[in-house]
C-alpha positions in Angstrom: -17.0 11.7 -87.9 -19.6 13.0 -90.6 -22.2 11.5 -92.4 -19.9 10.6 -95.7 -16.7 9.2 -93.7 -19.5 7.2 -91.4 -21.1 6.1 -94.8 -17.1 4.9 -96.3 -16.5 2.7 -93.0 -19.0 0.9 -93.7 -18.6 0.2 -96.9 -14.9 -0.9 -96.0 -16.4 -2.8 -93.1 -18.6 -4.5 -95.4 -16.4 -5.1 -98.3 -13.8 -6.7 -95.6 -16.2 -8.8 -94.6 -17.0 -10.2 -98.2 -13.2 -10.4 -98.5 -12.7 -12.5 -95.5 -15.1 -14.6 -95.9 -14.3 -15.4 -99.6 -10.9 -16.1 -98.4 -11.7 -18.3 -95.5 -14.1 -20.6 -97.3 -13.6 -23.3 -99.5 -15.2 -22.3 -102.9 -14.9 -23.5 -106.2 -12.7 -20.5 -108.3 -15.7 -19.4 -110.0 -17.3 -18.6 -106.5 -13.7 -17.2 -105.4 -13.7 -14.8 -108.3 -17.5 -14.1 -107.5 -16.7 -12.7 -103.9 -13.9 -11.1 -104.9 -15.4 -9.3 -107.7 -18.4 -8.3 -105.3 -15.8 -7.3 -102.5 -13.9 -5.1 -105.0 -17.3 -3.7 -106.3 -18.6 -2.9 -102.9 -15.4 -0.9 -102.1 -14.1 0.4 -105.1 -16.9 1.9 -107.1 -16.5 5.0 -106.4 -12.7 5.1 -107.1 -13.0 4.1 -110.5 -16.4 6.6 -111.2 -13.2 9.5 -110.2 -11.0 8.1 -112.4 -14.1 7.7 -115.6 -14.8 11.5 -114.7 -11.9 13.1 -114.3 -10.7 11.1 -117.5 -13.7 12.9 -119.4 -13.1 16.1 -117.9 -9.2 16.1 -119.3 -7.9 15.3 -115.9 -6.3 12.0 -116.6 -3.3 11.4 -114.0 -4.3 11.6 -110.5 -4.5 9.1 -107.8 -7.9 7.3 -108.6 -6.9 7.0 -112.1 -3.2 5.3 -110.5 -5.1 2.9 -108.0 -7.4 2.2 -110.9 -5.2 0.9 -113.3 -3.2 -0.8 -110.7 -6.0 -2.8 -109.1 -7.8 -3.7 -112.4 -4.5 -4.8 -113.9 -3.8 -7.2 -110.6 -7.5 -8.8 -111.1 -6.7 -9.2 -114.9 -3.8 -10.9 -114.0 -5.6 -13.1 -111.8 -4.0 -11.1 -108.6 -7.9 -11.4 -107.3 -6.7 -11.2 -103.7 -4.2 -8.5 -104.0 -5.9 -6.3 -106.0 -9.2 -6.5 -103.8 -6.5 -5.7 -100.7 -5.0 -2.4 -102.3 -8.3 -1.0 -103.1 -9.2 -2.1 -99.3 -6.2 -0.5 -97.6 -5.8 2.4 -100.1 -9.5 3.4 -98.9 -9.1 3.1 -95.4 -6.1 5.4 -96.2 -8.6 7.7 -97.8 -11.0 7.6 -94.5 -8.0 8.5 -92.3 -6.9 11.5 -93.9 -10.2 12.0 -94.4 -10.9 12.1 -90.6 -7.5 14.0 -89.9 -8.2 16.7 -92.1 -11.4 17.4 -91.0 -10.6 17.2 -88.0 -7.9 20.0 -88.7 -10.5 22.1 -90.6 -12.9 21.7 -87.2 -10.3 22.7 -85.3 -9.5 26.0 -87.0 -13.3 26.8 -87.7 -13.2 26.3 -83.8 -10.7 28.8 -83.6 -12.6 31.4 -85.5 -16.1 30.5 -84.4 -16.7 33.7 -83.9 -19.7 34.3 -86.7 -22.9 36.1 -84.3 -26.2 33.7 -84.9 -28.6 36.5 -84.3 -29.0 40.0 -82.7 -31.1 41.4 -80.2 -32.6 44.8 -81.8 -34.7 47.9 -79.9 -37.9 47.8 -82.3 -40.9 49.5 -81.5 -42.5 46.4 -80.6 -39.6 45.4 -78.1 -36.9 43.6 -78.6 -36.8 41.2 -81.5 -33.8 38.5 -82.1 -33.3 39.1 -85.9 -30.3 38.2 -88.3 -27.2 40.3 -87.8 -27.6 41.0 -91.7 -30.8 42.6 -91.2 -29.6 45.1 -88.7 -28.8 49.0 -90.2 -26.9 51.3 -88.6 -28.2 53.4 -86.0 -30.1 50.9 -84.3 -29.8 49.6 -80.8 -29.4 46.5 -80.2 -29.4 44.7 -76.6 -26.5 42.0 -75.5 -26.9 40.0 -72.3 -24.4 38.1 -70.0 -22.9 35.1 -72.1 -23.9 36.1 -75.7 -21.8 37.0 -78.1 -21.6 40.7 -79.6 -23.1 40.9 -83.2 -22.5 44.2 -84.4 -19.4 46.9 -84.2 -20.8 49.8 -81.9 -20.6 52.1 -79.0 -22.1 51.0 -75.7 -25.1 53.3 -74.4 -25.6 51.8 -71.4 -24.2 49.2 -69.4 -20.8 48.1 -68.0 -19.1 44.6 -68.4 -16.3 42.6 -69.1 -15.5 41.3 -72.9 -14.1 38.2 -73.7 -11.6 38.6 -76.4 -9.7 35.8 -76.5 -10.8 34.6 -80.0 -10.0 37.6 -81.5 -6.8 38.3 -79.4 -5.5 35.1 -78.2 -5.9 37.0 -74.6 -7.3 35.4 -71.6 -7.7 38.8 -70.0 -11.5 40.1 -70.0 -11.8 44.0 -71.3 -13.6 46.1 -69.1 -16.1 48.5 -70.9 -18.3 51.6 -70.3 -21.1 53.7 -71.7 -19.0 55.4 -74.3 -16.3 53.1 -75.3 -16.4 51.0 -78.9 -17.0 47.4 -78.6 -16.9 45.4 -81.8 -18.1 42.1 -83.1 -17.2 38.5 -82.0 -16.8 39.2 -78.2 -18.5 37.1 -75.5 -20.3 39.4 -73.5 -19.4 38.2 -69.7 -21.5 40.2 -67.0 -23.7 43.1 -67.2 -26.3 43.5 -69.9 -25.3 46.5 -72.5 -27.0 48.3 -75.0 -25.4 49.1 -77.9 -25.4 51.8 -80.7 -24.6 50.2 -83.8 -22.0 51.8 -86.3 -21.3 49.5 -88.8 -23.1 47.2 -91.1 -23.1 43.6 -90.5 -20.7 43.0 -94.1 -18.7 45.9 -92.8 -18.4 44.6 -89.0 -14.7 43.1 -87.6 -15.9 39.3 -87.2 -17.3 39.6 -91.3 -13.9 41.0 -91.8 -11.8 38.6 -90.1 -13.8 35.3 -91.2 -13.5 37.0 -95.0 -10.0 36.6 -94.2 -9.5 33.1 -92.4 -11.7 31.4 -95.1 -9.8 33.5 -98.2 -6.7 32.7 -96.3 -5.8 29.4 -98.3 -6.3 30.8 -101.8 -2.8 32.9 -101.2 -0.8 29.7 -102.1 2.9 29.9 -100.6 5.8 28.9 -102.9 6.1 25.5 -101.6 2.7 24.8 -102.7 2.7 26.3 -105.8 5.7 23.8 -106.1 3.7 20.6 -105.0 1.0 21.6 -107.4 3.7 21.9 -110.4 5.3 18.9 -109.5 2.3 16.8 -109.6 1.1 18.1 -112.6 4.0 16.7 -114.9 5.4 13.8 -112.1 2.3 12.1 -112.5 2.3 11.8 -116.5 6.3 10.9 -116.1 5.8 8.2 -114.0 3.0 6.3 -116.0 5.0 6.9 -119.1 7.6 5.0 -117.3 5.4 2.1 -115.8 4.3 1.5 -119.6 8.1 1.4 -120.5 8.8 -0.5 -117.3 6.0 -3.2 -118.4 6.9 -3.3 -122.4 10.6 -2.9 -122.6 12.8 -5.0 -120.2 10.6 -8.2 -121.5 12.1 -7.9 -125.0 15.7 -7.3 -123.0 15.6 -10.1 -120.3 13.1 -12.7 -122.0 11.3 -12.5 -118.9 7.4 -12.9 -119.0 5.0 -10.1 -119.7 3.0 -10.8 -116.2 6.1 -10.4 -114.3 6.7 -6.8 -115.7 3.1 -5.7 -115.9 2.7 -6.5 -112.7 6.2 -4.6 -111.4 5.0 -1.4 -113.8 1.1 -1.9 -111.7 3.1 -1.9 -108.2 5.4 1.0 -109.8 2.0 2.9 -110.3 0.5 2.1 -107.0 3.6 3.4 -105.2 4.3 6.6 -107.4 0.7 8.5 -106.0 1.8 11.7 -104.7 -1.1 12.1 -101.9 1.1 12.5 -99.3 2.7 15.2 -100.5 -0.8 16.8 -102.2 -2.2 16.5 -99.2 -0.2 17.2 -96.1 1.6 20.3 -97.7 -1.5 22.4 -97.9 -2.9 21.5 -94.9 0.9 22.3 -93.0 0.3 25.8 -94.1 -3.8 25.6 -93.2 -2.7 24.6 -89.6 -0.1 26.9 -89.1 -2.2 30.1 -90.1 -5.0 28.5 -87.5 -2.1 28.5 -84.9 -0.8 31.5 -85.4 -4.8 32.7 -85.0 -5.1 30.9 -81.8 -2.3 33.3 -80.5 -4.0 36.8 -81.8 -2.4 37.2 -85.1 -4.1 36.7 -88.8 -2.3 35.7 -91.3 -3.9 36.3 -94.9 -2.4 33.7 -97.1 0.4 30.9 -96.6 2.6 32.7 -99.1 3.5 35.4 -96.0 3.6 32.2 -93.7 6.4 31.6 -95.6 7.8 34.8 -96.1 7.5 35.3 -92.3 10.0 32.4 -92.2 12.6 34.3 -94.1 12.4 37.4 -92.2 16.1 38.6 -91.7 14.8 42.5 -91.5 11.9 43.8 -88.8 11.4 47.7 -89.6 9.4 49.3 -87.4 7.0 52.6 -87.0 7.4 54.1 -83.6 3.9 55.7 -82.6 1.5 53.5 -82.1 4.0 50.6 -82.9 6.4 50.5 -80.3 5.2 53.4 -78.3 1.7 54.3 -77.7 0.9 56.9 -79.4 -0.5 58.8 -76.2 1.4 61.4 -74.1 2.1 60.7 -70.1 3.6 62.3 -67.9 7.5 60.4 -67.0 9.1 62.9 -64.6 8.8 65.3 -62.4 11.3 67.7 -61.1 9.9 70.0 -58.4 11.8 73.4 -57.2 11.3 73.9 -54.1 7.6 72.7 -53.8 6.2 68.9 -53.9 5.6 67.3 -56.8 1.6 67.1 -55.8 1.8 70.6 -55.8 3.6 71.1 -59.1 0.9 68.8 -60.6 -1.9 70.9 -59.8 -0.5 74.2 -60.6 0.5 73.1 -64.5 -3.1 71.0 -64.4 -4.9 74.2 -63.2 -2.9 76.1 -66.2 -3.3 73.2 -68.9 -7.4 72.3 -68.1 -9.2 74.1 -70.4 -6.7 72.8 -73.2 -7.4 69.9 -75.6 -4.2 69.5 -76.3 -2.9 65.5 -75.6 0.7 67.4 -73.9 -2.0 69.2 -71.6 -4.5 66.3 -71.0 -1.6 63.7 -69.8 -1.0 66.8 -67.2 -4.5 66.7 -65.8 -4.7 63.4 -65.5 -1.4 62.7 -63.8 -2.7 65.1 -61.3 -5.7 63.2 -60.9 -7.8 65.5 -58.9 -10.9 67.3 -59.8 -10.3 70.9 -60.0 -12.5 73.6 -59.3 -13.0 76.7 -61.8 -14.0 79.0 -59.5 -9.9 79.3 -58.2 -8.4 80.3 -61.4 -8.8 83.7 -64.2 -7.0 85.8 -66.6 -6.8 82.7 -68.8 -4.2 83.9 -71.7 -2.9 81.9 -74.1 0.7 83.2 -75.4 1.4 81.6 -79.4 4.1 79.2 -78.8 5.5 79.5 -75.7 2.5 78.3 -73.2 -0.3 79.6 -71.0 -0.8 82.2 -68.2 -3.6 81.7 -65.5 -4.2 83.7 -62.6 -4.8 81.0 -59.6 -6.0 81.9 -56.1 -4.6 85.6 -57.3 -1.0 84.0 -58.0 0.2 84.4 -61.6 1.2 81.0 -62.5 2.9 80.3 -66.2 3.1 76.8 -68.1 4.5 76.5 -70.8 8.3 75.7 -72.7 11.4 77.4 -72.2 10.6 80.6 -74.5 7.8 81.1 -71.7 10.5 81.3 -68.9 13.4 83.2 -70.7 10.2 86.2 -72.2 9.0 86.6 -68.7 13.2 86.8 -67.3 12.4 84.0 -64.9 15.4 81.9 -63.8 14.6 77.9 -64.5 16.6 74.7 -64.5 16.8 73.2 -68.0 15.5 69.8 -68.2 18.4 67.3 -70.1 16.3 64.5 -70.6 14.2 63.4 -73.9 10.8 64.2 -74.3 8.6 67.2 -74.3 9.3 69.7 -70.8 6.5 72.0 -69.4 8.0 74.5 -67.1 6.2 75.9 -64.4 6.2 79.1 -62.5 4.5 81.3 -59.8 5.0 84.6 -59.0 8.0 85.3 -61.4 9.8 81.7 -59.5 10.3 78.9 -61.0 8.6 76.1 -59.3 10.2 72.9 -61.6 9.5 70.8 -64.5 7.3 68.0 -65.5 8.5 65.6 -68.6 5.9 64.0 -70.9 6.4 61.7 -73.3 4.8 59.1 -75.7 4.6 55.8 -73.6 6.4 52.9 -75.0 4.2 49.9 -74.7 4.9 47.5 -72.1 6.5 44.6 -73.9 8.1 46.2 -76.8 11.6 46.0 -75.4 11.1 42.1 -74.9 10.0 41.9 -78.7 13.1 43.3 -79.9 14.9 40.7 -78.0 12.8 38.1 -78.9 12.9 38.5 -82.4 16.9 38.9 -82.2 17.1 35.7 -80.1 14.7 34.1 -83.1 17.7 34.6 -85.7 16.0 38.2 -87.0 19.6 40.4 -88.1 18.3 43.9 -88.2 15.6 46.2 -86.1 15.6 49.3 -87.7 13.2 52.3 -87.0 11.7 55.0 -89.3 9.6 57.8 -87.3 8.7 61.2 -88.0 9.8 62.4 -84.4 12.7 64.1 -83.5 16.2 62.9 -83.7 16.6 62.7 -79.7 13.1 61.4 -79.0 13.9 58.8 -81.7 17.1 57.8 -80.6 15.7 57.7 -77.0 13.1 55.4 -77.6 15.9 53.2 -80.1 18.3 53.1 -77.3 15.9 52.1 -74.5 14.4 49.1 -76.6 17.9 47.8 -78.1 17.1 48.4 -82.1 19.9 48.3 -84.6 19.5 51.6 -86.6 17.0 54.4 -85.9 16.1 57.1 -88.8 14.3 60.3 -87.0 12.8 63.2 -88.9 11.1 61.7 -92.0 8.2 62.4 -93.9 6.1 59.3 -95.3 8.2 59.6 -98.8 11.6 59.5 -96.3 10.4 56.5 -95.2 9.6 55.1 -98.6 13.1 56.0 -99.8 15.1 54.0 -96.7 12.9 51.3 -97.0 14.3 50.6 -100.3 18.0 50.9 -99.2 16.8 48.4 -96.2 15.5 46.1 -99.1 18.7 46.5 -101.0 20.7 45.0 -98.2 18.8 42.3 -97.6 20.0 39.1 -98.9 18.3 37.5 -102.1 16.2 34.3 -99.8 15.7 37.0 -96.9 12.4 38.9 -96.2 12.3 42.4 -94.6 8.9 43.3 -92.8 7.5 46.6 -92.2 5.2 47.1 -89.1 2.8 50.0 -88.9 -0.4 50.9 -87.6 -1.9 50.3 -90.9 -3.7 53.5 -91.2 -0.7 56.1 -91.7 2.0 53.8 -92.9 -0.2 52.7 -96.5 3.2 53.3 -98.9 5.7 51.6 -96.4 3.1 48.5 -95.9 3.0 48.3 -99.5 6.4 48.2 -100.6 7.5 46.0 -97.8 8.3 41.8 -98.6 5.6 41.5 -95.8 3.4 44.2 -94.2 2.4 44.2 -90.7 -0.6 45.9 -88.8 -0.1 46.6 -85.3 -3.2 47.1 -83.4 -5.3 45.9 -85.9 -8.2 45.1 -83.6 -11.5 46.6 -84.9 -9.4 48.9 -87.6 -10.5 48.4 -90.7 -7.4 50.1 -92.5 -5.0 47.8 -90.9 -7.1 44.7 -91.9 -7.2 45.8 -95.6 -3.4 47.0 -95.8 -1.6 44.6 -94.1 -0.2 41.0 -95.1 -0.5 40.0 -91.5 -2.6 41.4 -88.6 -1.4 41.5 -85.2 -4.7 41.5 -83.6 -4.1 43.1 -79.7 -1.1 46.0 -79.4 1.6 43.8 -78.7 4.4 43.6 -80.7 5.9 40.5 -79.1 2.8 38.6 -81.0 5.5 39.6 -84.0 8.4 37.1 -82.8 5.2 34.5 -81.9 4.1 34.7 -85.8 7.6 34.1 -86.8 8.4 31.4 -84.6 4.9 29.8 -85.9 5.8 30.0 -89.4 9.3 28.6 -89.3 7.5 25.1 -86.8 5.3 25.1 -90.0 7.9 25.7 -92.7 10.2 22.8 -91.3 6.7 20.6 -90.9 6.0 21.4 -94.7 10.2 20.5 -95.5 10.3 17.4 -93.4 7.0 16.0 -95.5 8.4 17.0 -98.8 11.9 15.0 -97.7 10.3 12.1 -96.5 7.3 11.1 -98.9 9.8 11.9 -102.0 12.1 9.9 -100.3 10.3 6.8 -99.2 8.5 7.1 -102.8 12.1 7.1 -104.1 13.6 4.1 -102.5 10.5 1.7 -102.8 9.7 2.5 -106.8 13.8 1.5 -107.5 13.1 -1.6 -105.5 9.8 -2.3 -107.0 10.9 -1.6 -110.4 13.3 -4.1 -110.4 11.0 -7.0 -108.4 12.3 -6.6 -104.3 8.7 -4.7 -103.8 5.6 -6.4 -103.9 1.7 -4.7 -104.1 1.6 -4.5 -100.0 4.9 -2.1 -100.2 3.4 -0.1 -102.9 -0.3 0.0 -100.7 2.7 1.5 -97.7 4.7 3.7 -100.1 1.3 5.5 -100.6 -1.4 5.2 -97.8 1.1 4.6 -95.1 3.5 7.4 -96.2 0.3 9.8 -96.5 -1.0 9.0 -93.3 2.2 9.9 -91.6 2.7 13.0 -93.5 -0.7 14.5 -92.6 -0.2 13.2 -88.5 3.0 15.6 -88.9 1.3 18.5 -91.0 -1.4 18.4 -87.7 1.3 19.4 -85.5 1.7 22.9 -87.0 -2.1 23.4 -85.4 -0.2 22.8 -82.2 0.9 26.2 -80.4 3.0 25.2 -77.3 4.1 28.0 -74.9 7.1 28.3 -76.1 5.6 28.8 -79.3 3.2 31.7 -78.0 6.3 33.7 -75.5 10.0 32.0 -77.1 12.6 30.7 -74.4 12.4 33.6 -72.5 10.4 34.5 -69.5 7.3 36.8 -68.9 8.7 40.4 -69.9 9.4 43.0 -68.0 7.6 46.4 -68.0 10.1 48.7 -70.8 9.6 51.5 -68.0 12.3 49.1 -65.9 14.5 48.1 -68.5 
């Protein structure tokens, strides 16, 4: 509890007191209206400083000038009791939601409490604990076991595991190496490492994302904007009808005045739209802090919402779904073993950069000695000739085999195929292709089983790569072949056939895919993690390379959508029902003190829930998926 909602309980502890004791002793009516008076003063001074303020300031209707105007009018009517008790309850109202959003707030700072306090930097004096701020790029900066990385960088020296998870949502440390980039916001677990800083502090991942977390709530969705509209002109409606409710069925029924001012005072009390000012804002806040605690960044509730209404996922293939790195998939040996076909294409391929001839090394996985191969030739678009251990070996695609008459076995499958030869024989074939990441395959299904209609694909790759990769993951459509402007072009006939409530959502990398991201309802960045083009074009950042973290944001944003609908419903509702029945007499002050504090304070204990991620909220109905590579 803080210092100002400590300070409030007292003050309603104290003015309850007054109140009780007023009530319980016998005093003369001067001395009742004394401790009432002091009771009301003691607990309601604040209220009615809003109300004098806001009324200067042109901001007339809102709920302190309601309560106001509701609890004066009771005490002028000689309601002393009453009126003391609705400014009593209706502030302890105020110290709950208070307390709940708070609490809310702490929990989502909690979440991205990720900010660095200092950093340890390599001065010529030795190392000095300064302010990440004051740290310029190119300097070295020291992190030890348990402290948290400052700065973006590449590690000098040192190996250790990094704690991600409140970046990713990922309980899995990340080993790292002398030579591998770390960035900002990671809990360093083991070994000491010394860093080589590349980015300004302001330019750093952790600035990035808490620029984003704490901008977040200025991207109002529509449901808010609504709330805002609505209170704007339902608050000026229904004091215009509490004055009509108090002046006109007097003159109609002959009743008294006091029986109608004090209906239109109870019709005033009940009217305050907190709950719904309230709890709808902070539905949205705790959803986008859920959907953070599970890796993904959301930068505004508007594409909360519009996650909701996704009917149409379009994807990028590499680095999306795939990748984006070449490995080797098969391996069809003539008459040799595989281990040996390895090493004579990894012998040919090792002085290449080429990713195709890299994959090849690696899967061999041996170290390879110089000294066995010479005549190094490389023929223009057809492959490589080496002289190994005084064999003639060739590597290279078909062209290579068919211009050097050497009879081979054509490889059916999809992907890229080196063909190997020694000695004018063919010894086989080796597949490679772009690796499809793990759990893409149980994305697609999740978002399907999540109500999604379409998965559609737009890659530059070829048609039987693309279709490949489309068939093995179970998308919908699949476009191959296009240049970025392609892509443009059938994202607008995807938009065209989405309904008029429904969203369609592009994911990318957020680095080649600028013009698709854009013109999506919603843009996606996939891999997001320390890129700083994805985290500026995207509407949403998927912060590991999952894509199942996709159908997790969704599910998140429809919990929160149906949150924000069920408080809308039911505060209108309740609000409804009890201002008929208090207009015409059935509903006294106390129903009108429940109508608003009670109805608020059930509201906000429901709009708390969409901080909640449960595990089915985080993985769907289904179970842990299943490596693509067995699907």
């Amino acid at each position: 509890m803080t210092k100002k909602q400590k300070k409030q309980l007292y003050r309603i502890l104290a003015a309850a007191a007054i109140y009780l004791i007023t009530m319980a002793l016998p005093l003369s009516s001067t001395g009742k209206l004394a401790g009432f008076l002091l009771s009301y003063g003691v607990i309601g001074w604040d209220i009615i400083w809003k109300a004098i303020t806001n009324i200067l300031h042109g901001q007339v209707f809102d709920e302190n000038f309601l309560v106001t105007v509701a609890t004066v009018g009771a005490m002028l009517l000689g309601d002393y009791a009453e009126g003391v008790a609705v400014m009593l309850l209706y502030q302890v109202g105020e110290l709950f939601q208070s307390y709940a959003v708070s609490k809310s707030r702490r929990s989502i700072s909690g979440l991205m409490d990720i900010r660095p306090d200092y950093a340890n930097v390599v001065r010529e004096d030795g190392i000095v604990s300064v302010d990440p701020d004051e740290v310029a790029v190119g300097e070295v900066i020291v992190v030890k076991p348990g402290e948290r990385v400052p700065l973006d960088g590449t590690i000098l020296e040192g190996r250790s595991a990094l704690n991600t998870s409140a970046l990713t949502g990922e309980s899995l440390p990340r080993e790292v190496e002398p030579g591998a980039d770390v960035i900002s916001g990671c809990i360093n677990q083991s070994g000491t490492l010394k860093i080589l800083v590349s980015k300004p502090y302001g330019e750093s991942t952790v600035a990035k994302i808490l620029d984003l977390v704490e901008n977040a709530s200025s991207k109002k969705s529509k449901s808010e904007a609504f709330i805002s509209r609505f209170a704007r002109y339902y608050t000026p409606a229904v004091v215009a009808a509490a004055v009509l409710l108090a002046v006109i069925p007097p003159f109609l029924t002959g009743q008294p005045f006091t029986v109608w001012i004090e209906r239109a005072l109870t019709f005033l009390v009940i009217s305050c739209p907190c709950a719904l000012v309230i709890s709808v804002p902070l539905s949205f806040f705790g959803g986008i802090g859920g959907a953070s605690k599970c890796g993904v960044l959301i930068k505004g509730s508007n594409y909360l919402e519009a996650l909701a209404k996704t009917e149409t996922v379009v994807f990028d293939k590499t680095g999306t779904l795939t990748k984006g790195s070449f490995a080797v998939s098969g391996c069809f040996p003539e008459k040799i073993t595989k281990e040996k076909l390895l090493e004579l294409a990894a012998y040919a391929e090792k002085d290449s950069n080429h990713p195709i001839s890299k994959s090849i090394v690696n899967a061999y996985g041996k170290e390879l000695n110089a000294s066995r191969v010479a005549d190094v030739q490389e023929i223009a678009g057809h492959g490589i000739s080496i002289s190994l251990d005084g064999k003639t070996v060739l590597a290279g695609n078909s062209k290579l085999m068919k211009l050097n008459h050497i009879k081979y076995k054509p490889v059916s499958e999809t992907g890229t195929v080196v063909y190997v030869a020694e000695d004018g024989i063919s010894r086989g074939a080796i597949l490679i292709e772009d690796e499809v990441k793990e759990d893409a395959a149980f994305a697609i299904r999740e978002l399907k089983q999540s109500g999604i209609r379409k998965t559609v694909m737009l890659t530059g790759d070829a048609k039987a790569v693309g279709e490949n990769v489309a068939h093995r993951l179970g998308l919908d459509e699949v476009y191959t072949e296009l240049l970025p402007a392609d892509k443009v072009s059938h994202m607008e006939q995807l938009l065209s056939q989405t309904s008029e409530k429904g969203k369609l959502a592009f994911v990318g990398d957020g680095i080649n895919d600028a013009p698709v991201l854009a013109r999506a309802d919603i843009g996606i960045a996939m891999g997001g993690l320390g890129s700083d083009a994805a985290i500026e074009a995207a509407d949403v950042v998927i912060m590991t390379d999952e894509p199942s973290k996709i159908a997790a944001a969704m599910r998140i944003s429809r919990k929160t959508l149906r949150i924000v609908h069920q408080n809308i419903v039911f505060a209108l509702g309740v609000k409804a029902i009890v201002l008929i029945l208090g207009a015409i007499g059935f509903a006294s002050m106390w129903a009108a003190v429940f109508a608003d504090v009670g109805v608020s304070v059930i509201a906000i204990l429901n709009a708390v829930r969409a901080l909640q991620v449960t595990k089915d909220d985080r993985v769907g109905n289904g179970k842990a998926f299943q490596k693509t590579a067995e699907v």
